[in-house]
mmCIF file of the N, C-alpha and C atoms, coordinates in Angstrom:
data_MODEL
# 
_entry.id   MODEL 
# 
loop_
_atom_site.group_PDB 
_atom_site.id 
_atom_site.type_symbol 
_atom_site.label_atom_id 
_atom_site.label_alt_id 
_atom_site.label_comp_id 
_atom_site.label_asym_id 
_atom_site.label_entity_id 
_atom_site.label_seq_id 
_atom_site.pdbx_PDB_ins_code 
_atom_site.Cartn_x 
_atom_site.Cartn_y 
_atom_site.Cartn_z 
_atom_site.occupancy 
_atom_site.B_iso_or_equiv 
_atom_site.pdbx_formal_charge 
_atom_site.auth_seq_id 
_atom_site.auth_comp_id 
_atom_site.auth_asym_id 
_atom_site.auth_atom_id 
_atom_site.pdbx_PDB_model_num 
ATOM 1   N N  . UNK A 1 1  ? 3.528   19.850  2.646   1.00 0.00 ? 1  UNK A N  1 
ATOM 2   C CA . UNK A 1 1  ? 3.246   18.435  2.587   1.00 0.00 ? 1  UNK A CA 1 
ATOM 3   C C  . UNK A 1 1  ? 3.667   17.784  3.907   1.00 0.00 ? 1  UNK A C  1 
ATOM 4   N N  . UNK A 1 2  ? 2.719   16.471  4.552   1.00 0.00 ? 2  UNK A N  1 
ATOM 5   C CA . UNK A 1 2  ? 3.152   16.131  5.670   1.00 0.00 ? 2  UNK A CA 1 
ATOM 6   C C  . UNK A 1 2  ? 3.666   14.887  5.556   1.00 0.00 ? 2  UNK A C  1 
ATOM 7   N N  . UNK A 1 3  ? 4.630   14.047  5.795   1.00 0.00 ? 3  UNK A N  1 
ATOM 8   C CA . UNK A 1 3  ? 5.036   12.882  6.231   1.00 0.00 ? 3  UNK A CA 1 
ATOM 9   C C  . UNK A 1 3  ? 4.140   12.211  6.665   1.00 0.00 ? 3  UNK A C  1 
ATOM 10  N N  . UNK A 1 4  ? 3.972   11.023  5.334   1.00 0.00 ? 4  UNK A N  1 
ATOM 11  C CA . UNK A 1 4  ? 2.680   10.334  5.926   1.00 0.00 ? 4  UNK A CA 1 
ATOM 12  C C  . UNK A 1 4  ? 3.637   9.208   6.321   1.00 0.00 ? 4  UNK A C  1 
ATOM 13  N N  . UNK A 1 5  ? 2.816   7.984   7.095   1.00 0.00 ? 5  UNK A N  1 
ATOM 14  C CA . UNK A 1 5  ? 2.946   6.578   7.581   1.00 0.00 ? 5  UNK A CA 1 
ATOM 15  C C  . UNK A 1 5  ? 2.606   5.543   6.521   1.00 0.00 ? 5  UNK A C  1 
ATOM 16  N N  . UNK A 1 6  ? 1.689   5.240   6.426   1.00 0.00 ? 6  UNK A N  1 
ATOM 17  C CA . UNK A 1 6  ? 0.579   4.899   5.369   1.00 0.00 ? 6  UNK A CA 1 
ATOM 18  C C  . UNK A 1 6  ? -0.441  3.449   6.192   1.00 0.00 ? 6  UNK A C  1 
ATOM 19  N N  . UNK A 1 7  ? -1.108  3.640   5.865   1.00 0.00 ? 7  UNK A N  1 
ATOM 20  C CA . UNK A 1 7  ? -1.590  2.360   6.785   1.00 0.00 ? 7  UNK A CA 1 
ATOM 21  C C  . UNK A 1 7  ? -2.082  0.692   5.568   1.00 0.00 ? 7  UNK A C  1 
ATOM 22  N N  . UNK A 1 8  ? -1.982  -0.187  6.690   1.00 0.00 ? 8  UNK A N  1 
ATOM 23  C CA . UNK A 1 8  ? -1.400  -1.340  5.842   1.00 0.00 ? 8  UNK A CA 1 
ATOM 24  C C  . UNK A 1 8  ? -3.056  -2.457  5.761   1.00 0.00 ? 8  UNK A C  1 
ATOM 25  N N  . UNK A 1 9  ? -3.084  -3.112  4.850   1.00 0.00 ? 9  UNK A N  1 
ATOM 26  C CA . UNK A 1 9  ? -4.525  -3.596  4.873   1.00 0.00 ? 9  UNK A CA 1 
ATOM 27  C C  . UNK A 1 9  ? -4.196  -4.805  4.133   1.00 0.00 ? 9  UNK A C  1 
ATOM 28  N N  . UNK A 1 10 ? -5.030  -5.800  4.469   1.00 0.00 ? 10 UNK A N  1 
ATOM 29  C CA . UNK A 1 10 ? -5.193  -7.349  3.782   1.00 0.00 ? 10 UNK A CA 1 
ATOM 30  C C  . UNK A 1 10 ? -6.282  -7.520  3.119   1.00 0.00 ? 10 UNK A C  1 
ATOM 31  N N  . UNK A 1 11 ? -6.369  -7.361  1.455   1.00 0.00 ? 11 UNK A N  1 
ATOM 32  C CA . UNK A 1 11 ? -7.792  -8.295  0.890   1.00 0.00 ? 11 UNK A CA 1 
ATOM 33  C C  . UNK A 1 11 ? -7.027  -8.743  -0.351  1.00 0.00 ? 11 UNK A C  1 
ATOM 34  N N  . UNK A 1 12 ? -8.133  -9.486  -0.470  1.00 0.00 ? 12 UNK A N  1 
ATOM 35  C CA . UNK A 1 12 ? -7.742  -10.735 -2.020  1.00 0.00 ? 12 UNK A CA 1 
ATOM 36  C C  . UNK A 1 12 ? -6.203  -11.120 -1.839  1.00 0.00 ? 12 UNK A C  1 
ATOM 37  N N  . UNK A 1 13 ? -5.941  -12.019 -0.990  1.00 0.00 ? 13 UNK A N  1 
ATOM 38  C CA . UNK A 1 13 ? -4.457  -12.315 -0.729  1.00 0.00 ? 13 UNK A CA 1 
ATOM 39  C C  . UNK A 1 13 ? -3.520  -11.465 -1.240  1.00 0.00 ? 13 UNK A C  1 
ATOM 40  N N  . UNK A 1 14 ? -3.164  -10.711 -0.841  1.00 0.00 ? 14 UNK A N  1 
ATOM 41  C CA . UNK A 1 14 ? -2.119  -9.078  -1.072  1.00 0.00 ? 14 UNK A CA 1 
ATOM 42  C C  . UNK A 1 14 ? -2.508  -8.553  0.317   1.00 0.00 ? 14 UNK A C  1 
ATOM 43  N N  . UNK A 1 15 ? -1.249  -7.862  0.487   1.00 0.00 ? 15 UNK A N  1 
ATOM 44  C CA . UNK A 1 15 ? -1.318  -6.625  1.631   1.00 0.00 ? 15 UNK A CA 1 
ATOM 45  C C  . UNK A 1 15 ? -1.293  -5.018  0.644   1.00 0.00 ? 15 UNK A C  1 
ATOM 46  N N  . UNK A 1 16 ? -2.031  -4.541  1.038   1.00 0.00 ? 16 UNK A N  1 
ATOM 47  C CA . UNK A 1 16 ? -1.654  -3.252  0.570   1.00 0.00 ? 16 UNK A CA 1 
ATOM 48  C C  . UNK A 1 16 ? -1.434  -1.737  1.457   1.00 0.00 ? 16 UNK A C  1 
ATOM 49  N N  . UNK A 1 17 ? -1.419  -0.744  0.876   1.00 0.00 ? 17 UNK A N  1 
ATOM 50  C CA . UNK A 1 17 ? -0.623  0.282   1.524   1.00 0.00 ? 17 UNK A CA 1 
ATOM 51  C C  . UNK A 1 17 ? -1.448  1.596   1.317   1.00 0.00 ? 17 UNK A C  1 
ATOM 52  N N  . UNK A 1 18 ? -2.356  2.352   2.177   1.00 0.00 ? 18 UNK A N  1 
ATOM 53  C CA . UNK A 1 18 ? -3.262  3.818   1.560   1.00 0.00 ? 18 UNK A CA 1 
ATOM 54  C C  . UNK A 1 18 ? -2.708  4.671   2.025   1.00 0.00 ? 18 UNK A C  1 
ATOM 55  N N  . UNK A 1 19 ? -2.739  5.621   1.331   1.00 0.00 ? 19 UNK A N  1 
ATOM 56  C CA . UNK A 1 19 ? -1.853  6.748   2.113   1.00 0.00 ? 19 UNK A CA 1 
ATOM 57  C C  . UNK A 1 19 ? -2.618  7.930   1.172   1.00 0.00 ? 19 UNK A C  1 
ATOM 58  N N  . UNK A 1 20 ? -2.634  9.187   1.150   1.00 0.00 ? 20 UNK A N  1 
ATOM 59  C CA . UNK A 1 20 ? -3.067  10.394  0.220   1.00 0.00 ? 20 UNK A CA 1 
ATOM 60  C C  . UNK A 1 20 ? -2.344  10.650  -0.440  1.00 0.00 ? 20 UNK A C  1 
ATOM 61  N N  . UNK A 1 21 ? -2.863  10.887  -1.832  1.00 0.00 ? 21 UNK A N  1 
ATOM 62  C CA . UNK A 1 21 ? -2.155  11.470  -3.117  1.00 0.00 ? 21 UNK A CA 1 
ATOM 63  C C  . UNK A 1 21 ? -2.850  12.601  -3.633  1.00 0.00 ? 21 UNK A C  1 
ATOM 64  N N  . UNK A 1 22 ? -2.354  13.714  -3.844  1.00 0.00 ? 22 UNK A N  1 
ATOM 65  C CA . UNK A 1 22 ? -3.183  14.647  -4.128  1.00 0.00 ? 22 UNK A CA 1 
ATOM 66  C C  . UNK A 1 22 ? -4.826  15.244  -3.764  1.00 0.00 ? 22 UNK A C  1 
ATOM 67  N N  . UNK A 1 23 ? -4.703  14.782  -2.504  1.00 0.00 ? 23 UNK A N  1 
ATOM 68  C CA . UNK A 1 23 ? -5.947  15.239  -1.200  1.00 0.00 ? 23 UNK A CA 1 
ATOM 69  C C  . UNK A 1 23 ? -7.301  13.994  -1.693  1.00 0.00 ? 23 UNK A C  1 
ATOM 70  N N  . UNK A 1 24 ? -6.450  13.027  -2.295  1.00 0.00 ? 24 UNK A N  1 
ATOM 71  C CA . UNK A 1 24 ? -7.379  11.810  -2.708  1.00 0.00 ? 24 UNK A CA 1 
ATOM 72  C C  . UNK A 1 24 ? -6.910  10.241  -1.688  1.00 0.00 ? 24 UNK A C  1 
ATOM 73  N N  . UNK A 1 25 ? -7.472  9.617   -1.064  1.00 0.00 ? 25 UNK A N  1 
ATOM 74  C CA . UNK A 1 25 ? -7.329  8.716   -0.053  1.00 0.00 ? 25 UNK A CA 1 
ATOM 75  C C  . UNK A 1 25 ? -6.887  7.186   -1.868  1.00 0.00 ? 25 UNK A C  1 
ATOM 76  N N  . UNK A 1 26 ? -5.667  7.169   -1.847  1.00 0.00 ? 26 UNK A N  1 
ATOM 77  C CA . UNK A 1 26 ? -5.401  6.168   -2.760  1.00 0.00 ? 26 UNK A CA 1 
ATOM 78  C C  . UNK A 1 26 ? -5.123  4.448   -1.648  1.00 0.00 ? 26 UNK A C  1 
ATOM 79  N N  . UNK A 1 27 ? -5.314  3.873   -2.405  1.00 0.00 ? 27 UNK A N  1 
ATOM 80  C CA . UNK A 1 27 ? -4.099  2.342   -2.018  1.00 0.00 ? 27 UNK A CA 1 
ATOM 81  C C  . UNK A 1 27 ? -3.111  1.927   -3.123  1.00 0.00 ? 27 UNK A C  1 
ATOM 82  N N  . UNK A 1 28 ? -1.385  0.767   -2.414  1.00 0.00 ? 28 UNK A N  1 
ATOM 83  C CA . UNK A 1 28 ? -0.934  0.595   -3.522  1.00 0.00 ? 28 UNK A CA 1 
ATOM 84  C C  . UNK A 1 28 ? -0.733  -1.250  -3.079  1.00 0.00 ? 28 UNK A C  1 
ATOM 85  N N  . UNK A 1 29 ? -0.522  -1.861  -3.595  1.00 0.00 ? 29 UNK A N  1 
ATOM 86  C CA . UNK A 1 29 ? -0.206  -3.255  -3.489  1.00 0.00 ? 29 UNK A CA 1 
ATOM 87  C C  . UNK A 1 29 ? 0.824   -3.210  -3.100  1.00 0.00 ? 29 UNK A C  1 
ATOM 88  N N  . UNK A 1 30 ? 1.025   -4.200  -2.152  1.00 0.00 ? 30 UNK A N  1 
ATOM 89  C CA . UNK A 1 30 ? 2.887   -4.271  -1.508  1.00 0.00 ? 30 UNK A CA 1 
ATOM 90  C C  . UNK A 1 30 ? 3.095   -5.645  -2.242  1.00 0.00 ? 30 UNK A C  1 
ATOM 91  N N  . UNK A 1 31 ? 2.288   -6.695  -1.578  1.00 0.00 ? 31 UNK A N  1 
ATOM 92  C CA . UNK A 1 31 ? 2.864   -7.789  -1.628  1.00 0.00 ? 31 UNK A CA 1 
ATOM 93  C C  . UNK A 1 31 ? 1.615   -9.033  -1.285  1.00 0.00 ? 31 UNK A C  1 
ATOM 94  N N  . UNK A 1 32 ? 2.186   -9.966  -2.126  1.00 0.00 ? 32 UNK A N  1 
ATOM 95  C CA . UNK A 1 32 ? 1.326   -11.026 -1.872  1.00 0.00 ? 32 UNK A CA 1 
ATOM 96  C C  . UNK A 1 32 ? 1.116   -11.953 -0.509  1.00 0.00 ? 32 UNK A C  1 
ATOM 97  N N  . UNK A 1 33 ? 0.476   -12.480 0.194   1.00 0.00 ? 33 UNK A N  1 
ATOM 98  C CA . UNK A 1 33 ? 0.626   -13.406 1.614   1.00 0.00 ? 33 UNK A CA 1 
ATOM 99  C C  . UNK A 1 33 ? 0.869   -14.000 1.158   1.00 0.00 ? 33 UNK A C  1 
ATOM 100 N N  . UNK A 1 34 ? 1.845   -15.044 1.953   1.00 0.00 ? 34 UNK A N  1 
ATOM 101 C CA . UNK A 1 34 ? 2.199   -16.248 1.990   1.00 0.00 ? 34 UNK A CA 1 
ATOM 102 C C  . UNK A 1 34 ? 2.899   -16.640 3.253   1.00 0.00 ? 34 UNK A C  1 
ATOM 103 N N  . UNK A 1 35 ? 2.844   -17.862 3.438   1.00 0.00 ? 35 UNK A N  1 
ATOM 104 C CA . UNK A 1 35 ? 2.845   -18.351 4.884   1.00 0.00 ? 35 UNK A CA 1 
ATOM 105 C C  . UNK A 1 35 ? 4.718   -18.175 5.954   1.00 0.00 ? 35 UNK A C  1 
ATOM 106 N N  . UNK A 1 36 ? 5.168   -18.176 4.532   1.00 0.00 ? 36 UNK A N  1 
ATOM 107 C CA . UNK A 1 36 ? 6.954   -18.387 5.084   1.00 0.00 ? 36 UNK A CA 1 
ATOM 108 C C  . UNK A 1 36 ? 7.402   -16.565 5.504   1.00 0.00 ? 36 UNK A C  1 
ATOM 109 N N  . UNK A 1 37 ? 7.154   -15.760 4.911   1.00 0.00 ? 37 UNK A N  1 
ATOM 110 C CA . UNK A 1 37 ? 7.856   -14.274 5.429   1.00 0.00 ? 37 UNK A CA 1 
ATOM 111 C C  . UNK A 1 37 ? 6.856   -13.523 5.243   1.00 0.00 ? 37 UNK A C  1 
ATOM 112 N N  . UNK A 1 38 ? 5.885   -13.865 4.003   1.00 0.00 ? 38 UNK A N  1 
ATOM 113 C CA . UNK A 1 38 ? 4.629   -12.061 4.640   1.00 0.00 ? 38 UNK A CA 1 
ATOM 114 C C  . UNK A 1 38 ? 3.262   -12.870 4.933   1.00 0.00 ? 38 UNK A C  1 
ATOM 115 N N  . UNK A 1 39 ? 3.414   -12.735 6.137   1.00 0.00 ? 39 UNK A N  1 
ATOM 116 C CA . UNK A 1 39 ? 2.015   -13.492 6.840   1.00 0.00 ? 39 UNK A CA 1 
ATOM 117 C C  . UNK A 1 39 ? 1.106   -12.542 7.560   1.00 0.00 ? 39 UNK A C  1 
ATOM 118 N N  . UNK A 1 40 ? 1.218   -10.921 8.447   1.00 0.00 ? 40 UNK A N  1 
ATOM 119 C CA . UNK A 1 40 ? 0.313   -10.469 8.251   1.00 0.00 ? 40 UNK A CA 1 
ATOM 120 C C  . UNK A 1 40 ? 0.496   -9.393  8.323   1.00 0.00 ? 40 UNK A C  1 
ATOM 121 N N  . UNK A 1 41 ? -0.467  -8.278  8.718   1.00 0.00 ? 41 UNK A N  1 
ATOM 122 C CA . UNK A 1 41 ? 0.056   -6.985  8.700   1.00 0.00 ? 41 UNK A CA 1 
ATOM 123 C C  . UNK A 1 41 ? 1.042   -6.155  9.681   1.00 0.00 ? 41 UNK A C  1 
ATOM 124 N N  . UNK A 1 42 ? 0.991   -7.119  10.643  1.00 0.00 ? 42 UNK A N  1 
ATOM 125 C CA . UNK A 1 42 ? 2.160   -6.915  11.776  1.00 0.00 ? 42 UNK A CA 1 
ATOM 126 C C  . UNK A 1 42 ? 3.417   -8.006  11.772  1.00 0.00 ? 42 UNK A C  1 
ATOM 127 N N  . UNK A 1 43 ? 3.672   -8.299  10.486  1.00 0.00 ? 43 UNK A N  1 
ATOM 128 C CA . UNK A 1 43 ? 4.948   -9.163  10.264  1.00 0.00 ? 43 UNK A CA 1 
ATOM 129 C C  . UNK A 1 43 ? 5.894   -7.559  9.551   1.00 0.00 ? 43 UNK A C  1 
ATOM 130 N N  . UNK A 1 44 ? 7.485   -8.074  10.562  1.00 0.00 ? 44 UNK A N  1 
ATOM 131 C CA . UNK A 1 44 ? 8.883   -7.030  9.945   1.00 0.00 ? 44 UNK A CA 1 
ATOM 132 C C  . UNK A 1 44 ? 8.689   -7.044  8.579   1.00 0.00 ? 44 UNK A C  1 
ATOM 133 N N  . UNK A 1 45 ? 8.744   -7.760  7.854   1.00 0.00 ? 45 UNK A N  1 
ATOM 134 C CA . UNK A 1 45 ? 8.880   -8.161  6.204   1.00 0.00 ? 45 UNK A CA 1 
ATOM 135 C C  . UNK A 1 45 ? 7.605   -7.204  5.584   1.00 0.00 ? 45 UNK A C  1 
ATOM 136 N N  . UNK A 1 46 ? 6.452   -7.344  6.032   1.00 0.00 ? 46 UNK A N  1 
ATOM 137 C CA . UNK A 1 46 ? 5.422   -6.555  5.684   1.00 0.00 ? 46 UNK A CA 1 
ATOM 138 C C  . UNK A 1 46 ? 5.242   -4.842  5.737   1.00 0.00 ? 46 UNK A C  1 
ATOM 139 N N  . UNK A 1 47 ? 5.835   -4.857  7.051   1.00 0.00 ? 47 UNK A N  1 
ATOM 140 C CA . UNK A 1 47 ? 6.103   -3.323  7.754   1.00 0.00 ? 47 UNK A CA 1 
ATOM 141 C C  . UNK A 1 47 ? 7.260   -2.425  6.461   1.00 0.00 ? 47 UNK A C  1 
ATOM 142 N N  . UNK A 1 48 ? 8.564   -3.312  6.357   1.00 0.00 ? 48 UNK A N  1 
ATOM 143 C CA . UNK A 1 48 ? 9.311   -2.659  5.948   1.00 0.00 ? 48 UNK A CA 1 
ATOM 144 C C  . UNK A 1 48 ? 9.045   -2.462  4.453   1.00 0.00 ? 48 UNK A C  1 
ATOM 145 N N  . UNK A 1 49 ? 8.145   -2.942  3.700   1.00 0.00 ? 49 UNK A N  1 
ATOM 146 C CA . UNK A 1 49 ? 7.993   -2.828  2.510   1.00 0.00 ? 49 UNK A CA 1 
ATOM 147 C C  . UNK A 1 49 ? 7.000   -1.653  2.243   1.00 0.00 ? 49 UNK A C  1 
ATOM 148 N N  . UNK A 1 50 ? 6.207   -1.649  3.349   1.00 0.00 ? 50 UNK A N  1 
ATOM 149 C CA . UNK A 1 50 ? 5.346   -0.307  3.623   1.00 0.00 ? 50 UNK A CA 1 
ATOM 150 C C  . UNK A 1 50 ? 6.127   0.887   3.353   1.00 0.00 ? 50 UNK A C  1 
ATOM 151 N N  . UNK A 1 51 ? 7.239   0.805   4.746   1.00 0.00 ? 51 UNK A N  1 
ATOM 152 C CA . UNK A 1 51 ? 7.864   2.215   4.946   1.00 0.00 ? 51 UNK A CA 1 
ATOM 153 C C  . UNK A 1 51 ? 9.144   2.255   4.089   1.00 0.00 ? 51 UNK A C  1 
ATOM 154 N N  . UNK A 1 52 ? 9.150   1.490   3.156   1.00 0.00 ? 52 UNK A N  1 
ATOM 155 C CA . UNK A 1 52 ? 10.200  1.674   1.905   1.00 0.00 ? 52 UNK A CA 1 
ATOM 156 C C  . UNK A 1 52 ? 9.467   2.294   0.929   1.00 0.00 ? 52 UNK A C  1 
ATOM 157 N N  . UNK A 1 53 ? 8.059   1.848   0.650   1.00 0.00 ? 53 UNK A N  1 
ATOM 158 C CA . UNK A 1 53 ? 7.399   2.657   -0.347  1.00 0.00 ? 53 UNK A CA 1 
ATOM 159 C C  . UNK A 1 53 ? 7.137   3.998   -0.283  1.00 0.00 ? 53 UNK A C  1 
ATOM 160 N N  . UNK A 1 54 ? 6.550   4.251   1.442   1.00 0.00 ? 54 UNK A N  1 
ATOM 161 C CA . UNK A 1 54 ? 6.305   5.437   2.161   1.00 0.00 ? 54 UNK A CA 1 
ATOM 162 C C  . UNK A 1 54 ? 7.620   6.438   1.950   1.00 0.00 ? 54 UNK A C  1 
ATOM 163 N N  . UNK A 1 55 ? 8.469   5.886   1.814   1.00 0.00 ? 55 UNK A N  1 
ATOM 164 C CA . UNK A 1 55 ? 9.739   6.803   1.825   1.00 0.00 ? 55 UNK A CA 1 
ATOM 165 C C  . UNK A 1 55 ? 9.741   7.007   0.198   1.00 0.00 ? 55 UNK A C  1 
ATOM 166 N N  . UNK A 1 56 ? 9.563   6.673   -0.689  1.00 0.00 ? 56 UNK A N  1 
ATOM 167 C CA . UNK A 1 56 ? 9.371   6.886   -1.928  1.00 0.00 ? 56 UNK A CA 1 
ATOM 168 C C  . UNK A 1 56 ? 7.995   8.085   -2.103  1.00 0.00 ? 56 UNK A C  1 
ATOM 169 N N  . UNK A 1 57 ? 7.236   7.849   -1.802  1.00 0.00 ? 57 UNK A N  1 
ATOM 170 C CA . UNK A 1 57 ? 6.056   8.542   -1.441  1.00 0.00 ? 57 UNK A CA 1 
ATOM 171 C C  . UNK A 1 57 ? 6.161   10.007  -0.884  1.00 0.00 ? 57 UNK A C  1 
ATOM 172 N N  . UNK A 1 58 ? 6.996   9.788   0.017   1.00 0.00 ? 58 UNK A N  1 
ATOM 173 C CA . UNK A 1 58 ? 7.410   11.171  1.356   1.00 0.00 ? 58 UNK A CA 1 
ATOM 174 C C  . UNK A 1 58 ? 8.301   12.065  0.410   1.00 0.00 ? 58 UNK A C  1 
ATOM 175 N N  . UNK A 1 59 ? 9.171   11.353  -0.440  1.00 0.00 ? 59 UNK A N  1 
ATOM 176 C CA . UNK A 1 59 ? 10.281  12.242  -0.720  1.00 0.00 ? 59 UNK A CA 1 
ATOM 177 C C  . UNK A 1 59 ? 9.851   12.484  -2.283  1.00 0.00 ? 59 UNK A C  1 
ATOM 178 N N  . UNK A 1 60 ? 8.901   11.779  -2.558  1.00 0.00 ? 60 UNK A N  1 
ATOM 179 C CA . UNK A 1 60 ? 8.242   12.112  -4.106  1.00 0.00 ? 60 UNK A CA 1 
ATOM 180 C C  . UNK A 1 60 ? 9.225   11.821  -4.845  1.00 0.00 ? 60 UNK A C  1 
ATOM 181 N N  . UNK A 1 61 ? 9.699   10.595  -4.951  1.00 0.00 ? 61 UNK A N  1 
ATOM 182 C CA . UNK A 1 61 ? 10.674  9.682   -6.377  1.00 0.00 ? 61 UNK A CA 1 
ATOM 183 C C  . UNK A 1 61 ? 9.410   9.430   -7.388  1.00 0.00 ? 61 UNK A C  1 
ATOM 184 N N  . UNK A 1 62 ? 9.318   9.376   -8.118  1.00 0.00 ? 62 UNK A N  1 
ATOM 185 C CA . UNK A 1 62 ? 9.061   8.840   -9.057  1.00 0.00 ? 62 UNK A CA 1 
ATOM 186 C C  . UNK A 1 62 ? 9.281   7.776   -9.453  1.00 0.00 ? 62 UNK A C  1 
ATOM 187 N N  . UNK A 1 63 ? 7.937   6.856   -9.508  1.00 0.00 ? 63 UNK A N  1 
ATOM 188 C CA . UNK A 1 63 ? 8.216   5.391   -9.775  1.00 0.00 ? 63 UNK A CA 1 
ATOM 189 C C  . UNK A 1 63 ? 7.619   5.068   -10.947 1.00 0.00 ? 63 UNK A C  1 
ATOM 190 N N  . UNK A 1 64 ? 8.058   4.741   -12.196 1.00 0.00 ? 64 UNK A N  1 
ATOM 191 C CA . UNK A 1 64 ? 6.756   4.223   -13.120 1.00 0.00 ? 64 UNK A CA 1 
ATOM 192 C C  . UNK A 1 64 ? 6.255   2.955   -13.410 1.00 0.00 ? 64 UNK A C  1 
ATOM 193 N N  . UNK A 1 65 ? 6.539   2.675   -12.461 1.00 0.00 ? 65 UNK A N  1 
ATOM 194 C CA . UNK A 1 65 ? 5.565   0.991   -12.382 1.00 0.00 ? 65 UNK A CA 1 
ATOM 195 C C  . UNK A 1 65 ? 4.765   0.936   -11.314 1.00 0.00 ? 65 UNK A C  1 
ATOM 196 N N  . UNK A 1 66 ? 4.794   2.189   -10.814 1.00 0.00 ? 66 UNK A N  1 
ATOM 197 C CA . UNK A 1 66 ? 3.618   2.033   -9.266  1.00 0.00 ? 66 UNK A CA 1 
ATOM 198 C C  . UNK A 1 66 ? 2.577   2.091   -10.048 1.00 0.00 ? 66 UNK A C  1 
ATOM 199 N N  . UNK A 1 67 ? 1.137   1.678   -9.628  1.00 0.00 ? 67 UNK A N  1 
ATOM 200 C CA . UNK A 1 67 ? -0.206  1.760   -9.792  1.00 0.00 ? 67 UNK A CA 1 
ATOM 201 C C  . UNK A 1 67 ? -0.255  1.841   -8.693  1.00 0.00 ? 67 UNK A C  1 
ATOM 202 N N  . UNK A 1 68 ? -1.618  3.465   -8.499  1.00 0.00 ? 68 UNK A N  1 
ATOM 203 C CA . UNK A 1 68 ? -2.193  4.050   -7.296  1.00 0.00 ? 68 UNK A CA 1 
ATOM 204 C C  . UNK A 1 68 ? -3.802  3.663   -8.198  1.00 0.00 ? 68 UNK A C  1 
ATOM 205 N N  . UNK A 1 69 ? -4.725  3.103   -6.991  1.00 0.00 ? 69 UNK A N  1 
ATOM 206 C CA . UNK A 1 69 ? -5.842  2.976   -6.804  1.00 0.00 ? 69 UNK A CA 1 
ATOM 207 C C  . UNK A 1 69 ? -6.705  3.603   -6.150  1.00 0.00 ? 69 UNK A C  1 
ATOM 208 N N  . UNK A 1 70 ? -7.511  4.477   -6.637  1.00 0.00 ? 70 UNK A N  1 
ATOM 209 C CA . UNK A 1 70 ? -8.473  5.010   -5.612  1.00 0.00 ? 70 UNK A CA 1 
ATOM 210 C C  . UNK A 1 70 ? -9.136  4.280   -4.485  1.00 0.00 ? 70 UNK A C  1 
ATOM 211 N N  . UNK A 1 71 ? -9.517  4.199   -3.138  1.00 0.00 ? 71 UNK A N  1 
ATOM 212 C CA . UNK A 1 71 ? -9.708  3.531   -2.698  1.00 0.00 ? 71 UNK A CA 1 
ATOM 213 C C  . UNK A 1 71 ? -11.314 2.845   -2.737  1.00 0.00 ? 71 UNK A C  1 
ATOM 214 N N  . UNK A 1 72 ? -12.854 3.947   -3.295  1.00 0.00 ? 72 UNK A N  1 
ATOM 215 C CA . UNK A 1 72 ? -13.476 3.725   -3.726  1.00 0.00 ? 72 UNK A CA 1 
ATOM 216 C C  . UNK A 1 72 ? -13.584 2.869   -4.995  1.00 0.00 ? 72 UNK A C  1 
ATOM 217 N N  . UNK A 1 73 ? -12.544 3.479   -5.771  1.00 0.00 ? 73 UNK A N  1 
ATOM 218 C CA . UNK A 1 73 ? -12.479 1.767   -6.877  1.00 0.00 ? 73 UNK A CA 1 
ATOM 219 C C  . UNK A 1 73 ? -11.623 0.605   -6.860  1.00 0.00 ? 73 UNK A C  1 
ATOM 220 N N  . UNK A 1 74 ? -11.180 0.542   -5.649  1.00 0.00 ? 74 UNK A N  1 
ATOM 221 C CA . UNK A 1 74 ? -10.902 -0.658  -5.346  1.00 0.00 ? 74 UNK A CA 1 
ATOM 222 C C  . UNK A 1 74 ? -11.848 -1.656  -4.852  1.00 0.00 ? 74 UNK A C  1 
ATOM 223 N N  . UNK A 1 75 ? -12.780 -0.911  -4.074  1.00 0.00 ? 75 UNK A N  1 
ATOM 224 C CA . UNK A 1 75 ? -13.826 -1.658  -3.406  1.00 0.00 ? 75 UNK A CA 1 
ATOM 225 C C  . UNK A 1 75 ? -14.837 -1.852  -4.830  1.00 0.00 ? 75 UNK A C  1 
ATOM 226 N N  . UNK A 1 76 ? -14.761 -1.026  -5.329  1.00 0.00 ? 76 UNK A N  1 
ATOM 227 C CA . UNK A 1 76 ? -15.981 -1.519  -6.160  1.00 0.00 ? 76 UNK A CA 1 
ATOM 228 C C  . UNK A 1 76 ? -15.379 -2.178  -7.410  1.00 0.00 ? 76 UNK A C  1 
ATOM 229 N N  . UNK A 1 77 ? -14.457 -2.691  -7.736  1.00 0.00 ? 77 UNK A N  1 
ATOM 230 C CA . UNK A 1 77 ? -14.077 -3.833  -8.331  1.00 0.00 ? 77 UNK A CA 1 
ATOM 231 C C  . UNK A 1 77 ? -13.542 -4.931  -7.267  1.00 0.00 ? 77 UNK A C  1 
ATOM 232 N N  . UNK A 1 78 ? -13.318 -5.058  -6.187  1.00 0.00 ? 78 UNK A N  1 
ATOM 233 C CA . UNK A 1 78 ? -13.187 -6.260  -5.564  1.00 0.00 ? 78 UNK A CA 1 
ATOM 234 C C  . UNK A 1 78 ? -14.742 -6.912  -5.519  1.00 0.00 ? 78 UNK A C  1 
ATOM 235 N N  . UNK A 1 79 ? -15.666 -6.244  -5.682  1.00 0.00 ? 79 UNK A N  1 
ATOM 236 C CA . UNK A 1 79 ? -16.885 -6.298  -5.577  1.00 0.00 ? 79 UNK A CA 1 
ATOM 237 C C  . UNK A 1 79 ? -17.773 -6.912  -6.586  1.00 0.00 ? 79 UNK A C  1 
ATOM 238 N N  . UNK A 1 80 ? -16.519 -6.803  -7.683  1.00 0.00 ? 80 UNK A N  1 
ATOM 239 C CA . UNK A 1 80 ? -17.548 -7.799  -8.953  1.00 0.00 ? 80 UNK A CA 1 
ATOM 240 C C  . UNK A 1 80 ? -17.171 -8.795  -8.750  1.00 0.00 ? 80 UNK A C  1 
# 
């Protein structure tokens, strides 16, 4: 397994986070925008919530309140 990064993306006011899960390209929700601390994808506050999850991810904790999204059905429900 390799140490991923994960890369960070903005739609429907949320930032979210894709990274691979089982040789499947997933996304996860970080966090909502808002104007005072997560404003965009190159804000500290945004970054570190990434590579806090990523480190959950890397070292395979187990979370049971994460929801992983395929990234094809994300698009095709942002889409209805």
């Amino acid at each position: 397994m390799r140490l991923q990064k994960g890369n960070l993306f903005y739609s429907n006011g949320a930032f979210y986070v894709r990274y691979y899960k089982d040789g499947k390209r997933v996304a996860h929700r970080l966090v909502a925008k808002d104007c005072e601390k997560h404003y965009s994808t190159d804000c500290k506050a945004v970054k570190l919530l990434r590579d806090e999850f990523m480190l959950k991810v890397n070292t395979r904790q187990p979370e049971s309140d994460v929801k992983d999204t395929l990234v094809a059905d994300f698009w095709k429900d942002s889409l209805r």
